[in-house]
ZALOKOL-774675 format. One line per 2 residues: for each residue y, z, x of C-alpha. Coordinates in nm, 2 decimals, padded with zeros to 4 digits, always signed. Layout:
// ZALOKOL-774675
Y Z X  ...
This chain:
// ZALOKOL-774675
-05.97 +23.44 -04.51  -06.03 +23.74 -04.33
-05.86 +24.03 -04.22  -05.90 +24.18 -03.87
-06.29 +24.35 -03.82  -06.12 +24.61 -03.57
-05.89 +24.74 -03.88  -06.07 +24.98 -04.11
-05.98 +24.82 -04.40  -06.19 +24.46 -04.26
-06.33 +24.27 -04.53  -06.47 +23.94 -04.55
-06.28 +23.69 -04.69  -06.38 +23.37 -04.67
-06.60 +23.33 -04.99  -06.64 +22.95 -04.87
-07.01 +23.07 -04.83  -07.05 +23.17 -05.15
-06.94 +22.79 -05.31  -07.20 +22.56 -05.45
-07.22 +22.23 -05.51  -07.16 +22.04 -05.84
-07.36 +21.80 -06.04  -07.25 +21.50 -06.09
-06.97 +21.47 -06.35  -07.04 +21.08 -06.43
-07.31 +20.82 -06.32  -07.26 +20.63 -06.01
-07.40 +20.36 -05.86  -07.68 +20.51 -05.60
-07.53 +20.34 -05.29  -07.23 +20.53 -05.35
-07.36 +20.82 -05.31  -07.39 +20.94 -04.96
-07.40 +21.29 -05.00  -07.76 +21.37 -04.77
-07.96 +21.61 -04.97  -08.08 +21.81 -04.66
-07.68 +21.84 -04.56  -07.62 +21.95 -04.96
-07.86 +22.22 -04.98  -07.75 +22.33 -04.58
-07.44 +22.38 -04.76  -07.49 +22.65 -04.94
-07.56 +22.88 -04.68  -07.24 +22.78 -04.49
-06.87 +22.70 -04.58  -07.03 +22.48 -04.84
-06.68 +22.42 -04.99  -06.87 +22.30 -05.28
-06.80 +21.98 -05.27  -06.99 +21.73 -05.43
-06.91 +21.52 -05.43  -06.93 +21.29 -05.69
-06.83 +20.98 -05.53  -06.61 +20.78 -05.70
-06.72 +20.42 -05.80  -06.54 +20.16 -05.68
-06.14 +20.10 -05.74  -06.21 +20.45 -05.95
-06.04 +20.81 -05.90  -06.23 +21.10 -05.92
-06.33 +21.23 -06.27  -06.11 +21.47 -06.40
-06.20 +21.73 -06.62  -05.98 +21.96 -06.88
-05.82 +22.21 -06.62  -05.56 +22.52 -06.61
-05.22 +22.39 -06.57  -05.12 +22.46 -06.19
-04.76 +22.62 -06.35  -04.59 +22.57 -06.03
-04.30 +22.39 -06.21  -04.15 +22.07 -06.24
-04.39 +21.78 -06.19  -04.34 +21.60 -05.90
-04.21 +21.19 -05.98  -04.55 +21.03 -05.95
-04.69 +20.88 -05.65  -04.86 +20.50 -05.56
-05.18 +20.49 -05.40  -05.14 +20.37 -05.01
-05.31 +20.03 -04.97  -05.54 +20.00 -04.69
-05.28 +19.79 -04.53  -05.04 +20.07 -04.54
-05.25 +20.33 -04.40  -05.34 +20.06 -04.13
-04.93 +20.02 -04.05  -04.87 +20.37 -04.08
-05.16 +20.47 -03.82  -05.07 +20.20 -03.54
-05.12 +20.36 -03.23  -05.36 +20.63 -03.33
-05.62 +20.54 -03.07  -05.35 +20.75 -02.83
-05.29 +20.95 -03.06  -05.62 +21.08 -03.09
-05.63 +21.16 -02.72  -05.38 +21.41 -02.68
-05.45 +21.53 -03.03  -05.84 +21.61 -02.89
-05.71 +21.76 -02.60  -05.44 +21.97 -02.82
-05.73 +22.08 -03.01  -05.93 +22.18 -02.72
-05.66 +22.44 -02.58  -05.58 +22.52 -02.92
-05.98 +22.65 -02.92  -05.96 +22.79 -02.63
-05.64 +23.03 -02.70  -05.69 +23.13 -03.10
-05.44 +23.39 -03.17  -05.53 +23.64 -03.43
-05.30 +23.65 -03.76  -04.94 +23.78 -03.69
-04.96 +23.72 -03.31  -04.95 +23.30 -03.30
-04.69 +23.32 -03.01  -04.81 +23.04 -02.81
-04.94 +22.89 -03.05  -04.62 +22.86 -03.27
-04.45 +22.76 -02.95  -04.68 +22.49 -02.86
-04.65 +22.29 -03.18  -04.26 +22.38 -03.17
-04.31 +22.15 -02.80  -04.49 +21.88 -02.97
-04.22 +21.87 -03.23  -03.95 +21.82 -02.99
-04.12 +21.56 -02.78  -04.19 +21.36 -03.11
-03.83 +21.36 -03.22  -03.78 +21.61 -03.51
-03.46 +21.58 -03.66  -03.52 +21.96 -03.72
-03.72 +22.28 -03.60  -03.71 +22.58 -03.81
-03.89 +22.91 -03.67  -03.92 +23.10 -03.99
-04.13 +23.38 -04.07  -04.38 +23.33 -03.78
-04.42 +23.01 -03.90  -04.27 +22.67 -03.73
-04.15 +22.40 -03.98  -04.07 +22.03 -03.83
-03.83 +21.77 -04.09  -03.84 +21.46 -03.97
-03.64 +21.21 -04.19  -03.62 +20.82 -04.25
-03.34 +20.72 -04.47  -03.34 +20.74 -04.87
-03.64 +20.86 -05.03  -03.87 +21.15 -05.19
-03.94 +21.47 -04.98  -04.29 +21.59 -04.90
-04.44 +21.91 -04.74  -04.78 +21.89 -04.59
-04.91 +22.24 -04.45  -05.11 +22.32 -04.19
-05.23 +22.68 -04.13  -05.24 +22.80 -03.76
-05.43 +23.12 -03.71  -05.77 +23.23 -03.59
-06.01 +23.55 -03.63  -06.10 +23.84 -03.49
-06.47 +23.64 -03.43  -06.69 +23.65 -03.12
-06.76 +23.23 -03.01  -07.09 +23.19 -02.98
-07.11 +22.77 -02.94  -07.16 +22.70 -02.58
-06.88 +22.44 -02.62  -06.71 +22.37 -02.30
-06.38 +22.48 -02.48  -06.53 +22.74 -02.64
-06.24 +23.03 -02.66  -06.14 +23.23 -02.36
-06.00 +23.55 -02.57  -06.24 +23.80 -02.62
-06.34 +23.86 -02.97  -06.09 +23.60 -03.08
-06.19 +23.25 -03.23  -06.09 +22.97 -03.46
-06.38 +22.98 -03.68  -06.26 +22.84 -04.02
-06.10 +22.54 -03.87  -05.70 +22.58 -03.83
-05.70 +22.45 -03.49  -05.84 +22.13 -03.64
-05.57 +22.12 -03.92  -05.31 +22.17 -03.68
-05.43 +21.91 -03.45  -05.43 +21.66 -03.78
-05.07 +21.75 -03.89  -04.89 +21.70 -03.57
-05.10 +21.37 -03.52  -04.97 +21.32 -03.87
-04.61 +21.34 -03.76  -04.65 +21.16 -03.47
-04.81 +20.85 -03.65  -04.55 +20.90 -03.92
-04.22 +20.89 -03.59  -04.39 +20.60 -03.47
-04.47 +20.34 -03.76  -04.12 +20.44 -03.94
-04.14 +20.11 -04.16  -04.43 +20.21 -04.30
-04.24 +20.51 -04.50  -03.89 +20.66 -04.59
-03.80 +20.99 -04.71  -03.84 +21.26 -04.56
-04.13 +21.50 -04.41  -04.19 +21.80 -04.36
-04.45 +21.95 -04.14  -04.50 +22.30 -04.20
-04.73 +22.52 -03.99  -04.83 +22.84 -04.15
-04.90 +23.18 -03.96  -05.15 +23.48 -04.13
-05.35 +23.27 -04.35  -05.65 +23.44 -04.30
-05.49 +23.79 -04.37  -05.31 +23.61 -04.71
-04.98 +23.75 -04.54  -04.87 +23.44 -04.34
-04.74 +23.27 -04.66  -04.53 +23.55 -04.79
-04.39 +23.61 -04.48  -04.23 +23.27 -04.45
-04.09 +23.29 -04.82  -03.95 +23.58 -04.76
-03.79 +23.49 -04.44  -03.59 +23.25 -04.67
-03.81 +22.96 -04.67  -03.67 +22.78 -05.01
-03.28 +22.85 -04.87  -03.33 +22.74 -04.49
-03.49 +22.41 -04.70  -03.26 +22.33 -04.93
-03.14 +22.03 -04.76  -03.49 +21.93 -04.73
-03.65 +22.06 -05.09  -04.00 +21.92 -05.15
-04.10 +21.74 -05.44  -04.44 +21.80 -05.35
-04.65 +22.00 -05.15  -05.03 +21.92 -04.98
-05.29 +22.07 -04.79  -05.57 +22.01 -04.66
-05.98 +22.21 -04.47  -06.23 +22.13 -04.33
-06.52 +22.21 -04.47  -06.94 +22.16 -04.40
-06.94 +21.94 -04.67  -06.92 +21.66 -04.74
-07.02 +21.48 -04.45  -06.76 +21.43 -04.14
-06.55 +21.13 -04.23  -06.57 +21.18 -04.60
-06.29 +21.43 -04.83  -06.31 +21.55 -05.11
-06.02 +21.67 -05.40  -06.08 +21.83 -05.73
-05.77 +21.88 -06.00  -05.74 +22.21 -06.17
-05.84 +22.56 -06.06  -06.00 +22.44 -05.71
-06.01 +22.81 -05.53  -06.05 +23.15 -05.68
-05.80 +23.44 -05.69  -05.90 +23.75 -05.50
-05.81 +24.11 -05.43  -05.93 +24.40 -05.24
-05.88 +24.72 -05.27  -05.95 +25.05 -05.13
-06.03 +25.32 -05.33  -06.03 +25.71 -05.27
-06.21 +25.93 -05.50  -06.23 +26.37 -05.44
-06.48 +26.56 -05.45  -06.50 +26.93 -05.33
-06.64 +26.96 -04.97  -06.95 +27.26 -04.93
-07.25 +27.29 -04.73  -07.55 +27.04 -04.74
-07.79 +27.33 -04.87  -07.50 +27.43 -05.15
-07.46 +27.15 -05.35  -07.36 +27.38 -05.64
-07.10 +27.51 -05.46  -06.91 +27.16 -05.41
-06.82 +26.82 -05.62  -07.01 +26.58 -05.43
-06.80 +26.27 -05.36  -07.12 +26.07 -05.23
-07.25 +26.12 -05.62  -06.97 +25.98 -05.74
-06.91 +25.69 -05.54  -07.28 +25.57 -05.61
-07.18 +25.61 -06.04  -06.92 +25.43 -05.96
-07.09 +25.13 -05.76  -07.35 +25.12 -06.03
-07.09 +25.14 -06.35  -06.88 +24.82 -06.20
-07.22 +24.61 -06.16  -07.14 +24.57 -06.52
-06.81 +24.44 -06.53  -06.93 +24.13 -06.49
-07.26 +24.08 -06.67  -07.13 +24.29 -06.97
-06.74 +24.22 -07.00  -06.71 +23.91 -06.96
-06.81 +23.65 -07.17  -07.06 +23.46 -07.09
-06.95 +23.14 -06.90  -06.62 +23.33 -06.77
-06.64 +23.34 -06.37  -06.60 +23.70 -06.19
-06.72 +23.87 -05.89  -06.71 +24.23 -05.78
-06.84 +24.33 -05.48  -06.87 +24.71 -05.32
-06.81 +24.58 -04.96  -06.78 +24.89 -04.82
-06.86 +25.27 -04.83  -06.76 +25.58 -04.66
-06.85 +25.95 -04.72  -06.90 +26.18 -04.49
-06.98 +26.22 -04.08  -07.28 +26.46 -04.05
-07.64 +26.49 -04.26  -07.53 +26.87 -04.38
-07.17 +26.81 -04.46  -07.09 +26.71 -04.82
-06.78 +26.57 -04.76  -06.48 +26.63 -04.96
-06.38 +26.24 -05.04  -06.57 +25.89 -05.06
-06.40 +25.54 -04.93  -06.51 +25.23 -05.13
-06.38 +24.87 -05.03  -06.42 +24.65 -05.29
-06.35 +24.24 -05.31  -06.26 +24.09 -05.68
-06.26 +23.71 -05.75  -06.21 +23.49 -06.09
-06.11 +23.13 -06.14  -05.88 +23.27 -06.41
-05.54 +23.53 -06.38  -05.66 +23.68 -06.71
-05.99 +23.74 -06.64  -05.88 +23.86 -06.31
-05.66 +24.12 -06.44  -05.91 +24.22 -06.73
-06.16 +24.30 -06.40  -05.89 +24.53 -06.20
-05.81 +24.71 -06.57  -06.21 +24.73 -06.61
-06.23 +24.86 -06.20  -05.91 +25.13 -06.25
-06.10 +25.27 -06.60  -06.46 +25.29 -06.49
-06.33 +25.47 -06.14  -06.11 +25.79 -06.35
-06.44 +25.75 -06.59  -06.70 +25.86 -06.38
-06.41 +26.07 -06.15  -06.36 +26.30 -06.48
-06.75 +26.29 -06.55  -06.83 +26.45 -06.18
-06.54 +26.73 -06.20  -06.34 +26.57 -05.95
-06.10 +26.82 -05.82  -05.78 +26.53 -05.82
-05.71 +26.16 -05.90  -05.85 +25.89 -05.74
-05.62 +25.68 -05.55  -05.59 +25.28 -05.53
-05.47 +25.05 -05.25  -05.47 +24.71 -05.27
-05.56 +24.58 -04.94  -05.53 +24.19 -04.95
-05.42 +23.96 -05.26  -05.50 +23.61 -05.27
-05.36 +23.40 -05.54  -05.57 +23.16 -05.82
-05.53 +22.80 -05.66  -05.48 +22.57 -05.92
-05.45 +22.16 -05.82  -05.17 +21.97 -06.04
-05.36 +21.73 -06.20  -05.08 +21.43 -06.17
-05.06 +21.52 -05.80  -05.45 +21.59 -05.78
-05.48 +21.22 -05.90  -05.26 +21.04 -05.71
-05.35 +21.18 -05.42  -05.75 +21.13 -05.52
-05.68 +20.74 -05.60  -05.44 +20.74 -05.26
-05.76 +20.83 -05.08  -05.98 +20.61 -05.22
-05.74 +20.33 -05.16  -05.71 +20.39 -04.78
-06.08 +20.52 -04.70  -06.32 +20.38 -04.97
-06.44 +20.48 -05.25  -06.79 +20.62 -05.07
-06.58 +20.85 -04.88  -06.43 +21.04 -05.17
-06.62 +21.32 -05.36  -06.56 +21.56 -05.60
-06.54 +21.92 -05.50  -06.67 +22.22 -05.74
-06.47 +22.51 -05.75  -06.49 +22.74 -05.45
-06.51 +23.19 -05.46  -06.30 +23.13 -05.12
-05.92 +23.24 -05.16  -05.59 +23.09 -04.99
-05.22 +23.16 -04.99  -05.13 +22.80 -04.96
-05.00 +22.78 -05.32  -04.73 +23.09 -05.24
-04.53 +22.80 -05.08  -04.51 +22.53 -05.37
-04.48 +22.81 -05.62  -04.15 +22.93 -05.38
-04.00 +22.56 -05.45  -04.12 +22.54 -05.79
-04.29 +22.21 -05.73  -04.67 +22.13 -05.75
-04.95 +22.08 -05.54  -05.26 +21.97 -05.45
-05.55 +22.14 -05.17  -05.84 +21.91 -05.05
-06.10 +21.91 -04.81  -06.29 +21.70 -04.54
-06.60 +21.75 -04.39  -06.66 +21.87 -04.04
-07.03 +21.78 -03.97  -07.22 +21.48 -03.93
-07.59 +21.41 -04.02  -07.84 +21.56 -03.83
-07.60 +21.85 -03.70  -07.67 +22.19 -03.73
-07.44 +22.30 -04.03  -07.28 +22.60 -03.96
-07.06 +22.78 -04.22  -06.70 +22.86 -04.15
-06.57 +23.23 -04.01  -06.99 +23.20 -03.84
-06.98 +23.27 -03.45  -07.07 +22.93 -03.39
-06.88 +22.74 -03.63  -06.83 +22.39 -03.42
-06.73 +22.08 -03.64  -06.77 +21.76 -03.48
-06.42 +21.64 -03.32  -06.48 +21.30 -03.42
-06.49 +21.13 -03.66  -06.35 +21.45 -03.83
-06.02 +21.45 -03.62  -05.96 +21.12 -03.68
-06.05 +21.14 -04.04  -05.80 +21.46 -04.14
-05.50 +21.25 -04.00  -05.59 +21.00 -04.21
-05.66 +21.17 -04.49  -05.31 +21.37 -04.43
-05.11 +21.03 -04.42  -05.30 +20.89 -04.72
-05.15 +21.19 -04.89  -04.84 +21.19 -04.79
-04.79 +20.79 -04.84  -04.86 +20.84 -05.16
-04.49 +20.95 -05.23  -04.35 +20.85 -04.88
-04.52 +20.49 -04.88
């Protein structure tokens, strides 16, 4: 989730860097454990996505713990977990699958196009959607949505986002990407690759579902815009013949291992804002400080004051970040500027504690503004908003116990809760229906672990390709099956 590093307001998003991983919530048996400790600790220095990864024991779903309700709505009518039989019917055929979906993702690296400008990449899923047979293809909001229906049943939406960033590739890969200072470093050229092999599976193996699908391909993710933009471009009314019941997502992440997932029910992803703020100060010579308001003063009060927002606000146990990203005052040594630019980045697991920081950020800023004589008000302009992503439980678990089903219980983990941010959940909160956001890994043991939105961010294409179809159908079999 970043926005572009050309724009003066870049910021880094991600926050999948900053995750941790989670003790284990409940004994298991050691076998099922396969998290490599080396690979867990790597983690943490990369798009650790937090994950552990509890495994679940055998014929068991994830542990659940006491979560925020999602409040996206009605719950969704419950789901069944796909059998391993199921899954195996519903993938026939995905041994040719997989090779034009490895070489889809290949030119997908190869081309990334920055948020807002996914021309050909919008218009080459739009051609995979026609050769496969979609019943319909919307172009809405940058976005490209596929409905592919087969006979009576539930609906189900399964995004898949579909930008890059403004990254420099640095992986030697022979499909490394050919635009300068353009890459796919978090990974969406992966989970577009997975959801049209999804809907290809799902046109070829109709007896193994009914209902209908949608596939839904997302533009802007990584600027938080992409979602909004296809709401407002009358997402819910152009899918009123098709309404979801349900909506699911899926990243790939450095942990767990590649070929493993892992879910989490509850607040999964934080919410986050950035702001830019403007304070005044009165502009004089370097040698006459007396004679000005010096606004580089002021902006260091100010980055000092909100280093306590957290450790003396909050109560102890509540989650919060803030983080000066940025400053700006001034071009020359003996200039004292007449203003100060200061970025800052805001996360919390919780929309109270959220607001309670921005309320804290907006009273310490006029504080120390009135304290230095500051000649007007200080301005604020939010930059980027992500919202709080909070997994439905019910959907959370059938999906969890739908994955363990088709894959194993060794291959399903539990995440922790990640300081990344997505606009995923803008979409099921449009519909009013809930959701659920999981992950699989991206690296296998003994590969250099390399954290998403890093210059040479390069998961393994198999078994992870192959493994985020899977996972995607396993999902939506769960109410399709």
């Amino acid at each position: 989730m970043c926005l572009d590093e050309k724009d003066p307001h870049f910021l880094h998003y991600c926050g999948w860097e900053k995750a941790e991983l989670e003790e284990p919530v409940m004994a298991v048996a050691p076998v099922a454990l396969r998290l490599n400790r080396r690979h867990a600790l790597l983690g943490l220095g990369g798009l650790s996505a937090a994950a552990l990864l509890t495994a679940c024991s055998p014929g068991q779903s994830a542990p659940t713990q006491t979560q925020t309700p999602s409040g996206t709505g009605a719950a969704a009518a419950p789901g069944a977990p796909v059998s391993p039989a199921q899954l195996g019917e519903a993938t026939k055929g995905i041994e040719e699958t997989l090779v034009w979906q490895t070489e889809f993702y290949k030119d997908l690296h190869r081309h990334p196009e920055l948020s807002g400008e996914e021309v050909r990449t919008a218009q080459n899923i739009t051609t995979k959607l026609q050769e496969f047979g979609a019943d319909e293809i919307l172009q809405i909001g940058g976005g490209v949505v596929g409905i592919f229906r087969n006979g009576p049943g539930r609906t189900v939406l399964y995004r898949a986002d579909i930008d890059a960033l403004p990254v420099t590739e640095a992986t030697n890969l022979d499909y490394a990407s050919l635009e300068a200072g353009k890459m796919h470093a978090c990974g969406h050229d992966m989970h577009v690759a997975c959801g049209l092999g999804a809907a290809a599976l799902l046109v070829q193996n109709k007896d193994a579902w009914k209902g209908t699908y949608v596939a839904l391909f997302q533009p802007g993710e990584e600027t938080g815009k992409g979602a909004r933009a296809m709401v407002d471009d009358g997402l819910v009314a152009k899918l009123s013949h098709a309404r979801p019941e349900v909506c699911l997502a899926q990243h790939v992440l450095t942990v767990p291992e590649a070929g493993h997932v892992a879910t989490r029910p509850g607040a999964v992803l934080s919410a986050g804002d950035s702001i830019k703020i403007t304070v005044f100060g009165k502009g004089s010579h370097g040698s006459m400080p007396n004679l000005g308001v010096d606004p580089a003063v002021l902006a260091a009060s100010i980055v000092m004051r909100l280093q306590g927002i957290v450790s003396r606000e909050l109560a102890p146990g509540q989650f919060g970040v803030v983080t000066v990203g940025s400053i700006h005052v001034g071009n020359a040594p003996n200039v004292i500027s007449d203003r100060a630019e200061l970025q800052v980045n805001v996360r919390a697991y919780d929309n109270d504690v959220r607001d309670k920081i921005l309320k804290s950020i907006d009273r310490i800023v006029r504080g120390e503004c009135e304290a230095s004589g500051s000649p007007q008000e200080p301005t604020f302009e939010t930059i980027a908003t992500f919202p709080l992503t909070v997994n439905d439980e019910a959907v959370t678990r059938t999906v969890t116990e739908s994955l363990v089903a088709a894959l194993g219980a060794d291959r399903v983990h539990q995440l922790a809760p990640v300081p990344a941010s997505e606009d995923f959940s803008i979409i099921p909160a449009a519909f009013g229906v809930p959701f659920t956001f999981w992950g699989f890994g991206g690296f296998l043991p003994g590969m250099p672990v390399v954290g998403n939105h890093n210059p040479g961010f390069a998961p393994a294409i198999e078994p992870t390709l192959r493994t985020g179809t899977e996972a995607a159908l396993a999902g939506i079999l769960a109410y399709l099956g």
